[in-house]
N, C-alpha and C positions, 0 to 999 in steps of 0.2 A: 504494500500500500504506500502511495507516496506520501512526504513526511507532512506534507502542509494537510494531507485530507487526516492526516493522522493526528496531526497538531489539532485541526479543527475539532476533530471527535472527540478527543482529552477535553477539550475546553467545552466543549457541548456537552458532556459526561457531568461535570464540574456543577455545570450552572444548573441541569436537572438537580441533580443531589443537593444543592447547596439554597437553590428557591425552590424547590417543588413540595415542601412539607408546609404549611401554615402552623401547626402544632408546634414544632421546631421552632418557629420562628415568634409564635409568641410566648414560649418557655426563653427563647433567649433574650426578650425583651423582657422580662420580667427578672432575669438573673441581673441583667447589666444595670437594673434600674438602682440598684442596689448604689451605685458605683456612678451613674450618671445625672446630671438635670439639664433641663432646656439652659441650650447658652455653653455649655463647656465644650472644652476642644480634647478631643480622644485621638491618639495615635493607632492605628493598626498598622504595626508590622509584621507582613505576612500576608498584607492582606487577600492575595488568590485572587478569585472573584467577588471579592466586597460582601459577602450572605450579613460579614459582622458588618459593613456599612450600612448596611440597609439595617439592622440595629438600631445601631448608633444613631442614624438619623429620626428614623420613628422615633427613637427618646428626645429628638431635639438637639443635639450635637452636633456643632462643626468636628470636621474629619481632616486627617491628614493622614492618607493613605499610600503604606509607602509597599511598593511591588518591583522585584527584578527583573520575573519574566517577562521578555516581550509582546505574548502572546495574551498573559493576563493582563498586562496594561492594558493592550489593546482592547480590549474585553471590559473594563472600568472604564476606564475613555467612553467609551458607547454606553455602558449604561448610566453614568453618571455625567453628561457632559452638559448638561440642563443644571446643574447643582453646581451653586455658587459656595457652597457649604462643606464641596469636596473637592479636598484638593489632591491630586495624585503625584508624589515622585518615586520614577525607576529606579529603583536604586537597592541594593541589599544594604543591611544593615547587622557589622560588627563589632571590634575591638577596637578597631584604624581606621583611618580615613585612608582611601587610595582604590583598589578595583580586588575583587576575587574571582574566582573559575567555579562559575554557577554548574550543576549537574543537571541536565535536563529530563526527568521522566516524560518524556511529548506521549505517555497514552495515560497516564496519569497524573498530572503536573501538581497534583495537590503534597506531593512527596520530592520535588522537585530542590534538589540542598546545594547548601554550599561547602557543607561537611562529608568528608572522605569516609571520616571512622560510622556517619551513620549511616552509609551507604555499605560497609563492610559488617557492622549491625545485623544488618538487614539476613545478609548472605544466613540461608539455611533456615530463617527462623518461621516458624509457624505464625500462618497468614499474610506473610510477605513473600510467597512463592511467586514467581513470575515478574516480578517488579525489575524495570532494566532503566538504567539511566545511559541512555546509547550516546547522548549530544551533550557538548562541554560550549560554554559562551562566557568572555569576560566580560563582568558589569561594576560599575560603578560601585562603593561601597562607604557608607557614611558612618557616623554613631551616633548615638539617641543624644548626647549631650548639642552635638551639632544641630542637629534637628532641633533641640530646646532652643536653643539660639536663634536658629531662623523663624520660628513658628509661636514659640511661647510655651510656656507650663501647661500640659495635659493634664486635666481632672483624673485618665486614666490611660494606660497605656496595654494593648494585648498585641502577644508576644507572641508569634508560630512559624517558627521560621529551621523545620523539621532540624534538630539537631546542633542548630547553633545557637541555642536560646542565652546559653551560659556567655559565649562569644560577642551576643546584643550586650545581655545587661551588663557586663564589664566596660562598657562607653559610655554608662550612665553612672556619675559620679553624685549627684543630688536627688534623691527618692522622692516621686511624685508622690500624689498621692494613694495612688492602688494602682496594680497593675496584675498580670496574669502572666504564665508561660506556658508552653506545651510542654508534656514529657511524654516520655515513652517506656515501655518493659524494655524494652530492648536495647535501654541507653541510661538505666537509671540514674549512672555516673555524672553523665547531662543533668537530670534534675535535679540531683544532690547539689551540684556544683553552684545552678543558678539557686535553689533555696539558701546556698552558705552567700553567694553574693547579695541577695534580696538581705541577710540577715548584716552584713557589713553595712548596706545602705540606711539601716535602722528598723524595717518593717520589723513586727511582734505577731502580728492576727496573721493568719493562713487556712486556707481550706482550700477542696478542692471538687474537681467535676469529671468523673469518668468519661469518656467518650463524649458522645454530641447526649445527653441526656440535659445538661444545661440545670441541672439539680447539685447542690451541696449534697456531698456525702458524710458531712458532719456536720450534725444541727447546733454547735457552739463553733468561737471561732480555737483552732489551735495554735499550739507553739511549734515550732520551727523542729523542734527534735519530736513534738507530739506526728508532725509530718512527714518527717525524713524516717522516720519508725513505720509508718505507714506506706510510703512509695518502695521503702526496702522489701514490706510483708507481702506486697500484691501480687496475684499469679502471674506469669506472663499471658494467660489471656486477657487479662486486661487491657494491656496494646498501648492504651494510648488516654489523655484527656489535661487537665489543664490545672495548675497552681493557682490561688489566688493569693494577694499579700497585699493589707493597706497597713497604714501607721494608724490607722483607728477602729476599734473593734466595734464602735458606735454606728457605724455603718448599718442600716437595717436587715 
């Protein structure tokens, strides 16, 4: 199959799964609200095809949405280019400022990294059979501190950026006010890593969200070793879902 019909179908895969639930989507309008009000400005890094902008914005948020691949740009550009509210830059986001070697999965770009070791991860593990990242592209590469700079203080910042979570939040030297990361079974060393750096920045409260279920799996907020106790215990079928960390446990 050629690679652009192949590009296309990843990206049409994406945008079924990622808008075609309403359920979905008003469970994750109900988790962010937690965390959002009309009028704040939210970072998604990571952000794919925007499912968390269309979030964001239903609560009233300006966006700054920042994506490497070109294909997903493309893909936000069209659906947000009406919206004065969202702003898009191509750009990955790590450690450095300067450019990295993006890994392209073109039949599933939602796994698409910038990380070597979580692509080697991957290799053997149950439910990531068949996952190929055939195409390498240099992109741009920023840090969250820079972005504060050009953009302003985020009310909150979410972080998926398959693998290099730990590698964002090291470029952010002043802790906003909440933020989230992805982890994975497969990488837990990743989510230890960004939980000890979230804990250098000052956060205290944490919890978290299995997969797209968009529900806390702790109905108080926990400590940082109450967490990392917990991402250790998880089966690897677990796979995959998301950290949460503010400086205020007052958060509803």
């Amino acid at each position: 199959m050629p690679e652009r019909l192949r590009t296309a179908r990843g990206v049409g895969r994406s945008l079924r799964i990622y808008y075609g639930d309403s359920h979905r989507a008003a469970a994750m309008d109900k988790l962010y609200a937690r965390f959002i009000k009309p009028g704040d400005l939210v970072f998604d890094i990571g952000a794919h095809v925007g499912d968390r902008v269309a979030a964001f914005r239903r609560l009233g948020a300006r966006v700054l949405a920042v994506e490497p691949q070109p294909a997903l740009v493309r893909a936000l550009r069209l659906l947000y280019r009406r919206d004065a509210d969202v702003l898009i830059e191509p750009v990955a986001v790590g450690s450095t400022q300067g450019s990295i070697t993006l890994n392209l999965n073109i039949d599933n770009p939602t796994v698409s990294t910038a990380s070597a070791a979580f692509i080697a991860a991957s290799a053997h593990a149950s439910g990531w059979e068949g996952q190929t990242w055939g195409e390498q592209i240099d992109v741009p590469m920023t840090i969250l501190d820079q972005l504060i700079s050009r953009h302003g203080t985020p009310a909150f910042v979410k972080i998926d950026v398959e693998g290099f979570e730990a590698e964002a939040l090291a470029g952010l030297t002043q802790a906003v006010p909440a933020l989230s990361f992805e982890f994975t079974t497969i990488q837990r060393d990743v989510a230890l890593a960004s939980l000890s750096r979230c804990v250098a920045l000052g956060y205290k409260h944490f919890n978290a969200v299995l997969g797209e279920t968009q529900t806390f799996v702790h109905p108080e907020w926990q400590t940082a070793g109450e967490i990392a106790g917990w991402l250790r215990e998880l089966p690897m079928a677990a796979n995959s879902g998301d950290v949460y960390a503010t400086l205020d446990r007052r958060l509803p």
